[in-house]
C-alpha positions as CSV (number, residue, x, y, z in Angstrom):
1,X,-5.3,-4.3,-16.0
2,X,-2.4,-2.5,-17.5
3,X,-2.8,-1.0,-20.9
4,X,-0.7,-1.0,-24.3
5,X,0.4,2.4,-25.3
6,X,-2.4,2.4,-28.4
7,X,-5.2,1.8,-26.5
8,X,-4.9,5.7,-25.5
9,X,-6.7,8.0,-27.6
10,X,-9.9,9.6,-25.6
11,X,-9.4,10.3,-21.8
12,X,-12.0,11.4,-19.6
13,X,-10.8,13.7,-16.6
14,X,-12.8,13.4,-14.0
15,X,-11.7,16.5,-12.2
16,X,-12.5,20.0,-12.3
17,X,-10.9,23.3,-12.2
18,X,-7.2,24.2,-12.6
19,X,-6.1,20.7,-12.4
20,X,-8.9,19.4,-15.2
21,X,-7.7,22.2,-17.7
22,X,-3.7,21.4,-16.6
23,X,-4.7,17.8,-17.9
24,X,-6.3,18.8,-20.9
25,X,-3.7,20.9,-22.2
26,X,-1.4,17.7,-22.4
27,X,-3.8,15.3,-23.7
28,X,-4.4,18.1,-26.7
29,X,-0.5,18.6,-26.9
30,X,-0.2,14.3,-26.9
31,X,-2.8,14.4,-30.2
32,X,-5.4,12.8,-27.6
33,X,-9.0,13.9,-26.8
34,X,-9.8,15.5,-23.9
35,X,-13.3,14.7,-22.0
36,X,-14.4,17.4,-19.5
37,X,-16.9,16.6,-16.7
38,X,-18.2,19.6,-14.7
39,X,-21.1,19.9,-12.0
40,X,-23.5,22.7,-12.7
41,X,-22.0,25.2,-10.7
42,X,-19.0,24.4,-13.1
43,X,-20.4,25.1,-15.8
44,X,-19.0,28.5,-16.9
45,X,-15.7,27.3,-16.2
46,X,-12.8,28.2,-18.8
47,X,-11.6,24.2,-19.0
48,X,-15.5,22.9,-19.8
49,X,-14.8,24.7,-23.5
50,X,-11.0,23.9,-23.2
51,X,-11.7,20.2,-23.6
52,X,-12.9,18.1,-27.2
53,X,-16.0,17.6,-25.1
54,X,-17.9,18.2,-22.0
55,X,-20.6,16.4,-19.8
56,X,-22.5,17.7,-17.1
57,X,-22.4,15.0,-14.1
58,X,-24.7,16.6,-11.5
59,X,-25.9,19.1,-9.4
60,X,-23.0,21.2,-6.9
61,X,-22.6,19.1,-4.4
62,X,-19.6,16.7,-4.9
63,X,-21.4,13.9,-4.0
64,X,-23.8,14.2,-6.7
65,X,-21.1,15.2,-9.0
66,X,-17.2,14.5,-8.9
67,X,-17.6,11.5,-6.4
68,X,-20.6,9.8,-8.1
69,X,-18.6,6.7,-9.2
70,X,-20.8,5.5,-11.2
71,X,-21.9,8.7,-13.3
72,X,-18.9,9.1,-14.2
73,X,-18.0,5.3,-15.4
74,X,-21.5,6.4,-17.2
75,X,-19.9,9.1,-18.9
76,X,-16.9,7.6,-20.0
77,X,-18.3,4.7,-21.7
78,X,-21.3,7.1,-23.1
79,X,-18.2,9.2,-24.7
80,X,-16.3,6.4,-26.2
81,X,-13.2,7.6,-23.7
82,X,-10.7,4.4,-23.3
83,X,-9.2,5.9,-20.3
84,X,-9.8,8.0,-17.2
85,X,-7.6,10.6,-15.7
86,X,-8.6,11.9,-11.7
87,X,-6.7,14.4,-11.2
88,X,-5.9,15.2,-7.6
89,X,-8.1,15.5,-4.4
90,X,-11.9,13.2,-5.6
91,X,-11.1,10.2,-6.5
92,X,-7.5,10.2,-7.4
93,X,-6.6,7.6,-3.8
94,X,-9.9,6.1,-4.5
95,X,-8.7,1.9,-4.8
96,X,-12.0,1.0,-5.1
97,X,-12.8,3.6,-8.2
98,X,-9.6,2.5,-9.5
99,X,-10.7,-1.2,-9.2
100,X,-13.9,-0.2,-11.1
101,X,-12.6,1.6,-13.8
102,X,-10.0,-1.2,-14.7
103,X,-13.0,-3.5,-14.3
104,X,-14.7,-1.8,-16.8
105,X,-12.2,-2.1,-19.4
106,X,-10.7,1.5,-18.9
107,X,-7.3,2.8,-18.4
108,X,-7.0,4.3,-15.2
109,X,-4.3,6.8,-15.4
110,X,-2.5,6.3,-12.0
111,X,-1.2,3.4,-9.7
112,X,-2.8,0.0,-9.4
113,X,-5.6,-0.4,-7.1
114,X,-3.4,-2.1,-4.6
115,X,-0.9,0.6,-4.6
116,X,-3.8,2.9,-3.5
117,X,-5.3,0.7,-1.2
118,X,-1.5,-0.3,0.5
119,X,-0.6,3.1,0.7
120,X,-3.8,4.9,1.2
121,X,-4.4,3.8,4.7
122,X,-1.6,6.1,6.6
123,X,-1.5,3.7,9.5
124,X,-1.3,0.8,7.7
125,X,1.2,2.2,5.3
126,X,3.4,3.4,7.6
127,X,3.6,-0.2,8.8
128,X,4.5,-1.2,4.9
129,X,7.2,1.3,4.6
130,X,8.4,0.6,7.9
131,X,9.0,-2.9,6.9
132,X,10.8,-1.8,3.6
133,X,13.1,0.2,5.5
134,X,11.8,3.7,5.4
135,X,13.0,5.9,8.8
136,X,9.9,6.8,10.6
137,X,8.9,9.0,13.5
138,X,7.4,7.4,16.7
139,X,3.5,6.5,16.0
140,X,0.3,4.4,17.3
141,X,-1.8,1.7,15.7
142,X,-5.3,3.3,15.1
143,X,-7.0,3.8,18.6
144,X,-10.6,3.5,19.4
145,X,-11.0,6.5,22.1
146,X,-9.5,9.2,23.5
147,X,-8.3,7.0,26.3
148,X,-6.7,5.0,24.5
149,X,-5.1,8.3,23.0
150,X,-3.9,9.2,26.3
151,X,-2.8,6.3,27.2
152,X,-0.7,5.8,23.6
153,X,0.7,9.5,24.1
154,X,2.1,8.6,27.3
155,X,4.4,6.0,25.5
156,X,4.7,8.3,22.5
157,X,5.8,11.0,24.7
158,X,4.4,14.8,23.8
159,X,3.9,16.7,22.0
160,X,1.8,14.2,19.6
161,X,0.0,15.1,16.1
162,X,-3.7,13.5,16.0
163,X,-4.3,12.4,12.5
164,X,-7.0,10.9,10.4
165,X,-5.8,7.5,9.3
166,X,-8.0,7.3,6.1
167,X,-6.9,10.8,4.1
168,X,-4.0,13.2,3.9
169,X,-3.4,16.6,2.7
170,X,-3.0,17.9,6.3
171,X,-6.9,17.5,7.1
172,X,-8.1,17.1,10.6
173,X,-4.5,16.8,11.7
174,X,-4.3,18.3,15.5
175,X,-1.5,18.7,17.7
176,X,-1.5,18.3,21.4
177,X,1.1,19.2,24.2
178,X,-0.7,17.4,27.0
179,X,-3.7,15.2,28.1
180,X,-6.2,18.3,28.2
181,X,-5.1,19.4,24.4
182,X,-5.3,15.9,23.5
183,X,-8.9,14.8,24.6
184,X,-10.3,18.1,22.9
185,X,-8.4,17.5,19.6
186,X,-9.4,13.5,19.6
187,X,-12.8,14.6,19.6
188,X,-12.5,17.5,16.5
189,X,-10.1,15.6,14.7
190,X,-12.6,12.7,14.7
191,X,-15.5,14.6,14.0
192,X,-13.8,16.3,10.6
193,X,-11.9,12.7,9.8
194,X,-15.6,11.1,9.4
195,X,-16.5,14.0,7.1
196,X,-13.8,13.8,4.7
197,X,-12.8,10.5,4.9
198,X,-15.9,8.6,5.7
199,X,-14.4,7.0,8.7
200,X,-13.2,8.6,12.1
201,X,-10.3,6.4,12.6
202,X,-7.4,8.0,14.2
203,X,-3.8,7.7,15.1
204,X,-1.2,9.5,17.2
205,X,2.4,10.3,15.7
206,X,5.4,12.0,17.4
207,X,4.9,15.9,16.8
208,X,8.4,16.7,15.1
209,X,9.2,19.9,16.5
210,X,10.1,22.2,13.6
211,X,11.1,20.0,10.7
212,X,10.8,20.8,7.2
213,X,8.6,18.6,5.1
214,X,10.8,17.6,1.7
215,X,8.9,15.6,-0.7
216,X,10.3,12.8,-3.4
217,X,8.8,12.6,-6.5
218,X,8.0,9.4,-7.8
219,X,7.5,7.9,-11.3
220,X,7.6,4.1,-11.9
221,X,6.9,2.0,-15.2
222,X,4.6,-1.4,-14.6
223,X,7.5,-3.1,-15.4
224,X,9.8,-3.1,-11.9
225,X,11.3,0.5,-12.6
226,X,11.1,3.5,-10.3
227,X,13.2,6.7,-10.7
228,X,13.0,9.6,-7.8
229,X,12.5,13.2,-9.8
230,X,14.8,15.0,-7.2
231,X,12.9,17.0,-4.5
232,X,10.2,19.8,-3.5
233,X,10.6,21.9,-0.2
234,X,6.9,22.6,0.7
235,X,7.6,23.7,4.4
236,X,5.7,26.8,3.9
237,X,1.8,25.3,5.0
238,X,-0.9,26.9,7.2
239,X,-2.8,24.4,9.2
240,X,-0.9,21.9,7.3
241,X,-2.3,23.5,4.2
242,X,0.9,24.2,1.6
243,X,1.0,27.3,0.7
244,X,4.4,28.2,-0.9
245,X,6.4,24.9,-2.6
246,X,10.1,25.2,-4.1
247,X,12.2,22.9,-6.2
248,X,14.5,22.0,-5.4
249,X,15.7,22.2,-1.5
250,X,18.5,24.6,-0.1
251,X,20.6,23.6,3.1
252,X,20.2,20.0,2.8
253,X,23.1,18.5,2.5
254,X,23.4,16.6,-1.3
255,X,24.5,13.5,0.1
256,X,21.6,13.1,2.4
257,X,19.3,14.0,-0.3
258,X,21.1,11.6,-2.9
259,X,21.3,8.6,-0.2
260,X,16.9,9.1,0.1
261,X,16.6,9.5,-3.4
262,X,18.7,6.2,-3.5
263,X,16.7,4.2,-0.4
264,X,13.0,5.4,-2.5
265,X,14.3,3.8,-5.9
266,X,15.5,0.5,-5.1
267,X,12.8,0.6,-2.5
268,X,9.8,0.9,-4.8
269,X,11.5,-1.2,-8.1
270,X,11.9,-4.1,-5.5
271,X,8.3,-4.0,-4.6
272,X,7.3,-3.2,-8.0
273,X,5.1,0.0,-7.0
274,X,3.7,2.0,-11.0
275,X,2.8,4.9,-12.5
276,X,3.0,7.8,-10.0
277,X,3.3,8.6,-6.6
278,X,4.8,11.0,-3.4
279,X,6.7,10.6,-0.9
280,X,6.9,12.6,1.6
281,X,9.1,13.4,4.9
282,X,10.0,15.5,8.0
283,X,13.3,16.8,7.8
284,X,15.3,17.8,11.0
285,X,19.8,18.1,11.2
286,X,19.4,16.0,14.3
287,X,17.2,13.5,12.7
288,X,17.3,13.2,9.2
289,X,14.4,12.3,7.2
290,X,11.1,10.3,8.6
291,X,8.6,9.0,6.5
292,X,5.2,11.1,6.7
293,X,3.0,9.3,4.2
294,X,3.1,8.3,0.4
295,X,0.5,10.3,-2.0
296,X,-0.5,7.7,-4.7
297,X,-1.6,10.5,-7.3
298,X,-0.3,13.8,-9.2
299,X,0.4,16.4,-6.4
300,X,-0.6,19.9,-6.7
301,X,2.6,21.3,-6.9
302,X,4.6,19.0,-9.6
303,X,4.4,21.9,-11.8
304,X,8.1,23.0,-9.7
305,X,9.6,19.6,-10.6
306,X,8.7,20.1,-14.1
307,X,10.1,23.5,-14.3
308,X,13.7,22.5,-13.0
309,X,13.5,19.0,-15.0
310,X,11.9,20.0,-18.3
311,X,9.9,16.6,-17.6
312,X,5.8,16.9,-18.7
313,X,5.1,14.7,-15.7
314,X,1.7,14.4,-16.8
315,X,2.6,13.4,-19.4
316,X,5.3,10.6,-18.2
317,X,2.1,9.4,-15.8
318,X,-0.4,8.7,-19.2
319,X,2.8,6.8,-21.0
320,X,3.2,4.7,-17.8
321,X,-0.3,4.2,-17.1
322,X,-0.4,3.1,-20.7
323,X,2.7,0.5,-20.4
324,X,5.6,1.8,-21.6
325,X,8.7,1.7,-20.1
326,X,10.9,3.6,-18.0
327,X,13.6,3.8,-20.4
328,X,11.1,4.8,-23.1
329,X,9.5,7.9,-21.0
330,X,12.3,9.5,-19.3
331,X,15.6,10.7,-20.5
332,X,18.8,8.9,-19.1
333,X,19.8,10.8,-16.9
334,X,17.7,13.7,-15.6
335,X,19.4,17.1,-14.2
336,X,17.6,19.6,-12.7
337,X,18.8,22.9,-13.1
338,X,17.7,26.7,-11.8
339,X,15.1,26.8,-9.3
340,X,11.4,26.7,-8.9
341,X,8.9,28.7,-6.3
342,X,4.8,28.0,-7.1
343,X,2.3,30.2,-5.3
344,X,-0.9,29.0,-4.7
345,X,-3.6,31.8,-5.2
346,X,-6.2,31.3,-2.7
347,X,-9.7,33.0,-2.7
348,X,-10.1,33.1,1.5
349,X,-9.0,36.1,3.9
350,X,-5.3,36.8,3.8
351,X,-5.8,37.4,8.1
352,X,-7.9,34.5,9.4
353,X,-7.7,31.6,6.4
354,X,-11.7,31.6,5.6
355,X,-13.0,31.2,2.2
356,X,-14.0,34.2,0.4
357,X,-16.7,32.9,-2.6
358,X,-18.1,35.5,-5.0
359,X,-17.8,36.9,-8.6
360,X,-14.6,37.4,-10.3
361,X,-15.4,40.7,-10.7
362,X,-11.9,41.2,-12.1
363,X,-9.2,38.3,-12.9
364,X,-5.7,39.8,-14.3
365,X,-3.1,37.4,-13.8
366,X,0.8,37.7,-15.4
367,X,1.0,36.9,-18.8
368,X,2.7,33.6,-18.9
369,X,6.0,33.5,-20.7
370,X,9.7,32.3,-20.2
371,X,10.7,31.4,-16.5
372,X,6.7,32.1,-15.6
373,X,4.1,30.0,-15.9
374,X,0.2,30.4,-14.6
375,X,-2.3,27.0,-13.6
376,X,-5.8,28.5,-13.1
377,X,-9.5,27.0,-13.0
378,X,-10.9,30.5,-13.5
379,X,-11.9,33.3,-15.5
380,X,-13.1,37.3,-14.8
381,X,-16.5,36.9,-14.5
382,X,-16.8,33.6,-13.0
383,X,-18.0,32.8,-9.9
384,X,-15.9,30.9,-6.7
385,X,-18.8,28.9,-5.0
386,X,-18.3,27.5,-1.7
387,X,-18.8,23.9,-3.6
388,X,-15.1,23.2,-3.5
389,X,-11.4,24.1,-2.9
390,X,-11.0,28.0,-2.9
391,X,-7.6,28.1,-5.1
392,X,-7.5,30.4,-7.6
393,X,-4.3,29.7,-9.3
394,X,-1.4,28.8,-9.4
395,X,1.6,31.2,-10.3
396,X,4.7,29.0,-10.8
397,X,8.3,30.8,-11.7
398,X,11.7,29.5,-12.7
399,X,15.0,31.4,-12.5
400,X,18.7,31.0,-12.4
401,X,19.0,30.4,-8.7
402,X,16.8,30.9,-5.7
403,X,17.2,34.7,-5.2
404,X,16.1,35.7,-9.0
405,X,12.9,32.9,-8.7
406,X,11.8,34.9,-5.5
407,X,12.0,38.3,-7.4
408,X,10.2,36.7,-10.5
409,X,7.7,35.7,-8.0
410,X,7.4,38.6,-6.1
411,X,6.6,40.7,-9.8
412,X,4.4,37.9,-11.1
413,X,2.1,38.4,-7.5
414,X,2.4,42.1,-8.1
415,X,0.5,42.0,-11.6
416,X,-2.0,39.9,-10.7
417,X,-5.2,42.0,-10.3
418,X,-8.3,40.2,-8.5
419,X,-11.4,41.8,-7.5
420,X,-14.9,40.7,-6.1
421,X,-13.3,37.7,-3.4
422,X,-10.6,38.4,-1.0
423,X,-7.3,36.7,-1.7
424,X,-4.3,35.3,0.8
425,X,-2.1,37.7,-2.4
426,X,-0.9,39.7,0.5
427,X,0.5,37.2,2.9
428,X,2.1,35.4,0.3
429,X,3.9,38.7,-0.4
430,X,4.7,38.8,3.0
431,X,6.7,35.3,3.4
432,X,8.6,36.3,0.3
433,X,9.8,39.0,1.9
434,X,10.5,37.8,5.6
435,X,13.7,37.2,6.7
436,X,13.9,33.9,7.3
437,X,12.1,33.0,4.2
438,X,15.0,35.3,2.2
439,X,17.6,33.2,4.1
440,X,16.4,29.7,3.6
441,X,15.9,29.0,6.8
442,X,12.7,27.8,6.4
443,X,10.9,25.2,8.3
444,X,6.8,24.5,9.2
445,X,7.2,27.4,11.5
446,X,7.5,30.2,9.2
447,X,4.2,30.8,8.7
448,X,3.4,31.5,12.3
449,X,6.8,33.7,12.3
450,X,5.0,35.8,10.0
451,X,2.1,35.9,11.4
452,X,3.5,37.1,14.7
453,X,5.1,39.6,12.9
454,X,1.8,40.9,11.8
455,X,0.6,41.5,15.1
456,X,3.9,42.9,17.4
């Protein structure tokens, strides 16, 4: 179902936190009405008295809350809502939800079902983009043991990544240097891919020693017409978790960028892919770019994008959902100009990576202003349960070049004031200020370069 542009005036975001409020604050700015749904542990959140108005969906757990599919087609229809926005992480890749919600006579604000479904299965989209031309890394079909595993490494050739084929966002991905490493991570990797994904299929893909991972932003009208928002750097991860993301990438030469930019936008007009959408890569010199896997939803950090483009790209994903066109959404041409570092505030130990849930016993972020901007969920006196995701917030800065957004950054972290949960505040200082981070030469290393440096 694709909806007319006037069919939009009540969305329902089925979402929580930072990214619910981040929504809200659009829809309000867009003259539309914002529907909050929050679990009771949610409850006192700052975004359930942000929105028009606010349901309770359920008790903590996200089964009984965010994921319950049909509690929340419930509440959308109870609320009169003529749309339904999900945010990122949930539902946001779920085709079947999708299906329902278009079934049901609702907008759903992101790509068609078959998009998700194409592109959410990573072996099975790898295969797709393959076919479309996309450069790609060495990889296995899905394999049913760990001999299989074994025997599919041995053609690979190690080292080899073990990765869920059902989900992304770095979960349950393992590496492995030789048959020993490999049969222990088959096992864990399957064991968190059935938790989080509901399914324990697996795949192997060549471990790319090194690379940086350089993502393509994606916005597409449901009328053939894709355009690529230039680029994010977000090479700074712990266990695959990002942790520092920049806009847009140093030391890549423009033509190599320009020529991807080019292959992604004639690529996904031909095959007529909509609304929104990620793609992302491993970048080496030697290699070039090779196709990691294609996000189907709003990423966490497009606030960078929007800082060097000036594009609301929430925004630009509710026109599109709603049918307009490309031409009618976007500006002819977009620049990007300055540069763009986000943060993400993360309430876990800043030494071994665990959550840290408690009281907000104080919360004093920056103020937000010119060339700063701040994305939280939270406010002092709130609790972090250990429900959900841990992050905070989100400090995102914009300067004239690279060196001025990593001092804007470095001041922004230095007035945030957070007491009652540990926070990862001072590691992030500390890749801000590493050498190699200064420098740009940044790849999926750097975190364990700093880390090292922490313990000689």
């Amino acid at each position: 179902m694709n909806c007319t542009p006037h069919t939009l005036r009540r969305v329902l975001v089925a979402n929580r936190g930072a990214v619910a409020a981040r929504i809200i604050r659009t829809l309000q700015r867009m003259g539309l009405q914002a529907v909050a749904v929050y679990s009771e542990a949610d409850a006192d959140l700052p975004y359930v008295q942000q929105a028009d108005e606010s349901v309770c969906i359920g008790p903590p757990a996200a089964q009984h809350s965010y994921l319950n599919q049909a509690r929340l087609l419930e509440v959308a229809h109870a609320t009169g809502s003529d749309a339904l926005h999900p945010g990122y992480g949930f539902l946001a890749e779920n085709a079947g939800f999708a299906e329902a919600v278009q079934q049901q006579g609702l907008c759903f604000i992101g790509p068609s079902s078959h998009w998700i479904s194409t592109l959410g299965h990573k072996t099975q989209a790898r295969e797709f983009m393959a076919k479309q031309g996309m450069p790609q890394a060495p990889s296995s079909a899905v394999l049913d043991s760990a001999t299989a595993a074994c025997e599919a490494a041995a053609r690979i050739g190690y080292p080899v990544l073990v990765k869920p084929a059902g989900g992304g966002g770095g979960i349950g991905m393992l590496p492995a240097h030789d048959a020993q490493q490999l049969q222990t991570a088959w096992t864990k990797a399957s064991g968190i891919a059935s938790k989080f994904f509901a399914t324990p299929e697996l795949y192997l893909e060549k471990l790319i020693e090194a690379p940086r991972h350089i993502e393509f932003q994606v916005l597409a009208d449901r009328h053939g017409q894709a355009r690529i928002l230039f680029e994010r750097d977000c090479s700074v991860q712990r266990r695959h978790q990002k942790i520092v993301e920049e806009a847009r990438p140093i030391g890549i030469p423009e033509a190599q960028l320009a020529a991807m930019r080019e292959l992604l936008q004639d690529m996904l007009s031909r095959i007529g892919y909509d609304v929104i959408g990620t793609v992302e890569t491993l970048y080496t010199p030697e290699h070039g770019f090779a196709f990691l896997e294609m996000n189907t939803r709003l990423q966490v950090e497009h606030a960078v994008t929007e800082e060097i483009t000036g594009i609301d790209i929430v925004e630009a994903q509710l026109r599109l959902a709603a049918g307009e066109s490309m031409q009618a959404v976007l500006p002819q041409p977009v620049h990007a100009s300055g540069h763009a570092l986000q943060a993400r505030i993360y309430a876990e130990d800043p030494l071994r990576f665990l959550p840290s849930p408690g009281r907000l016993e104080q919360f004093v972020l920056p103020d937000p202003g010119p060339g700063l901007r701040v994305e939280t969920g939270y406010a002092q006196g709130c609790s972090v349960t250990p429900f959900y995701d841990p992050m905070l917030a989100k400090i995102v800065v914009h300067g004239r070049d690279r060196t001025d957004a990593i001092l804007r950054l470095g001041q922004a972290l230095a007035a945030t004031q957070i007491k009652g949960v540990k926070t990862n505040i001072p590691f992030i200082e500390q890749i801000l200020s590493h050498a190699d981070f200064v420098a740009g030469r940044i790849d999926t290393g750097i975190v364990q370069r700093v880390l090292t440096n922490q313990t000689s």
